[in-house]
C-alpha positions as CSV (number, residue, x, y, z in Angstrom):
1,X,117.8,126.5,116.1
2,X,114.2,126.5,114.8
3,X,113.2,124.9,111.7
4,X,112.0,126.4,108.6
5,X,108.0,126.1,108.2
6,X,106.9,122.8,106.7
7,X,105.7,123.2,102.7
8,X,103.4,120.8,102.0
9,X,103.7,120.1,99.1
10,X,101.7,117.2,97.0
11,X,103.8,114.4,95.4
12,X,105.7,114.8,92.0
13,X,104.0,113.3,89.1
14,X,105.0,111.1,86.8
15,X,105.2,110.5,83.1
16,X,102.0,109.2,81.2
17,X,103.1,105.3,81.5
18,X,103.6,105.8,85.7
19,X,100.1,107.9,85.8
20,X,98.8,104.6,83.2
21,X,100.0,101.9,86.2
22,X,99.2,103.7,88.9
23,X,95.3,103.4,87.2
24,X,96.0,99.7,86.4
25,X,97.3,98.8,89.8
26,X,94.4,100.5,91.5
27,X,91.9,98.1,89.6
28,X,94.0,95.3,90.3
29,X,94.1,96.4,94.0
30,X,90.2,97.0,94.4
31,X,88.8,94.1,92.5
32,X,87.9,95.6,89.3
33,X,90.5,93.8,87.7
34,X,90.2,90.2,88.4
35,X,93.2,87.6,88.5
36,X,93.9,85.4,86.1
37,X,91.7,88.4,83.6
38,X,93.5,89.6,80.3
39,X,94.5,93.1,80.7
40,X,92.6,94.8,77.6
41,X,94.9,97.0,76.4
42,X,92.9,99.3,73.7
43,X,90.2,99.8,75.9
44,X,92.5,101.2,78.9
45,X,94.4,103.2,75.8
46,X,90.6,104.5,75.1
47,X,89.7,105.2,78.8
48,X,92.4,107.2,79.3
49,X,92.8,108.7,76.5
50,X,96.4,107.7,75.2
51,X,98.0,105.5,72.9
52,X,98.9,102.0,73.8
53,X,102.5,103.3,74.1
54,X,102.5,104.4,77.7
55,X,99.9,101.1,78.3
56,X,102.7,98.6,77.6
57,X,105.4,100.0,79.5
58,X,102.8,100.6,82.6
59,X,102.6,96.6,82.0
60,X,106.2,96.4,81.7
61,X,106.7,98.5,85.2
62,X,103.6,95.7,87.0
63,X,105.0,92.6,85.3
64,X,108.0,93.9,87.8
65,X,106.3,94.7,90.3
66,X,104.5,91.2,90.4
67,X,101.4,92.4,89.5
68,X,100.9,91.8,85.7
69,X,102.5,88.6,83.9
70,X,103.3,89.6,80.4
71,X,103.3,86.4,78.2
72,X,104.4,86.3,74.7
73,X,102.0,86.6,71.9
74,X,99.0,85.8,74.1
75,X,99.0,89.2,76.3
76,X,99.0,90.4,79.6
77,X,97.2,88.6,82.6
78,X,96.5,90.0,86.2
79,X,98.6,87.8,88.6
80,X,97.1,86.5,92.4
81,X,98.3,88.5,95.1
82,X,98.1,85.8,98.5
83,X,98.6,88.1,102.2
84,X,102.4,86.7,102.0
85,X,103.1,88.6,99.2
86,X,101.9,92.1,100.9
87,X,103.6,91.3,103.8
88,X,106.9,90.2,102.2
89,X,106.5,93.7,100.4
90,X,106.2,95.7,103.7
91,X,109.2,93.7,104.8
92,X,111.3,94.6,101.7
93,X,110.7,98.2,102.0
94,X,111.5,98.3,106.0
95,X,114.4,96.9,105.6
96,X,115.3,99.4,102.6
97,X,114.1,102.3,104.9
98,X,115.7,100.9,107.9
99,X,119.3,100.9,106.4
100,X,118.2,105.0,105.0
101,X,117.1,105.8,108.4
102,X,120.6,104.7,110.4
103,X,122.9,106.1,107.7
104,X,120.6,109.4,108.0
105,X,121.1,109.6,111.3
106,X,124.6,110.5,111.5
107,X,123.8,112.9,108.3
108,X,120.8,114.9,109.6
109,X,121.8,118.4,111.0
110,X,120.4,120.2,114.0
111,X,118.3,122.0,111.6
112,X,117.0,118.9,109.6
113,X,116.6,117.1,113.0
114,X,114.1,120.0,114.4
115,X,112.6,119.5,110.9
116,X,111.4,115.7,111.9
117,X,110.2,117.1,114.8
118,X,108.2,119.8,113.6
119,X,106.6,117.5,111.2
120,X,105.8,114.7,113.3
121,X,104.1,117.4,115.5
122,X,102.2,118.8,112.6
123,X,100.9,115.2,111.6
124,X,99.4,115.0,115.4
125,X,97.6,118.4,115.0
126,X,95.5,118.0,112.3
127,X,92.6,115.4,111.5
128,X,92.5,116.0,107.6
129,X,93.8,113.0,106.1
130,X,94.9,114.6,102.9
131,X,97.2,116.7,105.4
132,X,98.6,113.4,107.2
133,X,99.2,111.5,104.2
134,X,101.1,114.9,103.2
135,X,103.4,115.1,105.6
136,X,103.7,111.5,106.3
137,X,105.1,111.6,103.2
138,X,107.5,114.6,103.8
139,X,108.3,113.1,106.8
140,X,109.9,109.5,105.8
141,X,111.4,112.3,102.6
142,X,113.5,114.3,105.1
143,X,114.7,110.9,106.7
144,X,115.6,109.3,103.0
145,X,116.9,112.3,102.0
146,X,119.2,112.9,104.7
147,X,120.4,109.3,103.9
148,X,122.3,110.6,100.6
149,X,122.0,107.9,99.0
150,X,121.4,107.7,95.1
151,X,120.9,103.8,95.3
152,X,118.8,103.2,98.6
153,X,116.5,106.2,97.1
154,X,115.9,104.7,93.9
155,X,114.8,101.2,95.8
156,X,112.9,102.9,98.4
157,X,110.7,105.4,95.1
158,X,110.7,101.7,93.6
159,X,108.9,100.0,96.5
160,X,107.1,103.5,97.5
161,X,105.2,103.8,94.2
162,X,104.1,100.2,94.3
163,X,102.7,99.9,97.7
164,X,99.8,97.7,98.2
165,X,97.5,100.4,99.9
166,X,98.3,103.9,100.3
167,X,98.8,105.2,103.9
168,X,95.8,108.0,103.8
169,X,93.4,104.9,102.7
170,X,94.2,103.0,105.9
171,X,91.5,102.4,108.8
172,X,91.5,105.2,112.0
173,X,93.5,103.4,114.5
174,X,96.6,102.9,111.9
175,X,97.0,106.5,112.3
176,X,97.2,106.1,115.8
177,X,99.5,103.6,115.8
178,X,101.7,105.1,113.1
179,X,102.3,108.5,115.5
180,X,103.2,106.3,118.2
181,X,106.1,104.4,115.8
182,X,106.9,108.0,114.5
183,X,108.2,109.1,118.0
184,X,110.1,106.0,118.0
185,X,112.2,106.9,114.9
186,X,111.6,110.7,116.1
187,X,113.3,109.6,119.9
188,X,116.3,107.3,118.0
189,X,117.5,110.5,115.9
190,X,117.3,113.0,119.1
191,X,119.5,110.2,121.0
192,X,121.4,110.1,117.6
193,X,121.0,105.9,117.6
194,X,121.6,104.6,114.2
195,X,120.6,101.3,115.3
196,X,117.6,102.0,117.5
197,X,116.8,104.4,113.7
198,X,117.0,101.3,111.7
199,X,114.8,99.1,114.0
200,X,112.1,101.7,114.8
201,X,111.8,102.0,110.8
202,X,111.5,98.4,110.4
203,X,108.6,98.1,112.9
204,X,107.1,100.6,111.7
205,X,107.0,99.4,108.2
206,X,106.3,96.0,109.3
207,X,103.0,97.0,111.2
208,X,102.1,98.7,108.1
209,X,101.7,95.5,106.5
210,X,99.7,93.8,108.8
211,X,97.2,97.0,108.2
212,X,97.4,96.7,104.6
213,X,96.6,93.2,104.9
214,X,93.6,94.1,106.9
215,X,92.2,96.1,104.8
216,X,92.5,94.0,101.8
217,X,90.6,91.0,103.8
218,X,87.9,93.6,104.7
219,X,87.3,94.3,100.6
220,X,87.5,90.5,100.0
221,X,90.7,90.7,98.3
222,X,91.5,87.3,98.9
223,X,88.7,85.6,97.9
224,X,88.5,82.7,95.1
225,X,87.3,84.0,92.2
């Protein structure tokens, strides 16, 4: 059977407070917003336009994520990110979408199977990087949604929306090496291997890591302020 064309469709957004941390975590993430700084709450609330509602439960959502350390009656602080903490994120998350990928492979039809392939295909035809980071995205969706799931989903949106870099943002040869993981994971659910699933996830997540960490060096992430 053939599979339905791919829609690519953008990511869902959020409510005001996620759209709020996903602004916050990108200045923590590119240097504009130092560690050990006091996150200025009005003037974000003034930036972007809101009230400081949606500001304190962003903070709430990065004091979670590590990011932010909320301390009573004197504010919020940005909190040191060290190279082990990436990578111990990476590895969190490809374990997560390790154990989604072997339970979806015993779940994924012949129809939803052709799906993976079609869209790992499609990510090797085009050079647009809005287009890869597309279906990259609808990619490792078919695989977690074929999982079925309600708990590994929520974990996996969890540790999705707080990723250290985003995968479009990454340098050339990551795309490269991604494509080459992707036919691993693509090869495990052809041959209908849970385990080889789980492990070809888990690599592939892991090597994202070592990427993310790479580019965070090259913008001086690291440094002592």
């Amino acid at each position: 059977m053939s599979a339905d064309p791919i829609p690519l469709r953008p990511r869902r957004r959020g409510n005001l407070a996620d759209a709020v941390a996903d602004h916050i975590r990108e200045g923590i993430l590119n240097g504009t917003m130092k560690p050990g700084t006091r996150v200025d709450q009005d003037a974000i609330a003034e930036e972007l336009g809101v009230s400081r509602l949606p500001v304190r439960e962003a903070l709430i959502t990065l004091d979670q994520e590590g990011l932010i350390e909320n301390i009573p009656r004197r504010g919020a602080y940005v909190q040191r990110l060290e190279r082990e903490d990436i990578i111990d994120h990476y590895q969190l998350f490809g374990q997560v979408a390790g154990l989604s990928a072997a339970r979806a492979v015993a779940r994924l039809d012949d129809d939803g199977l052709a799906r993976l392939v079609a869209i790992y295909e499609a990510i090797g035809s085009t050079e647009d990087r809005a287009e890869q980071e597309r279906l990259n995205f609808e990619f490792h969706r078919t695989i977690n949604k074929a999982c079925g799931s309600k708990r590994i989903d929520s974990m996996l949106r969890l540790l999705t929306r707080s990723l250290p870099m985003p995968y479009f943002e990454f340098v050339p040869e990551w795309l490269d090496e991604a494509q080459r993981q992707h036919k691993e994971i693509v090869d495990a659910f052809q041959r209908r291997d849970p385990m080889a699933a789980q492990r070809a996830m888990e690599l592939h997540l892991n090597a994202s890591a070592r990427h993310a960490v790479d580019v965070l060096e090259h913008m001086n992430f690291f440094e002592e302020q």
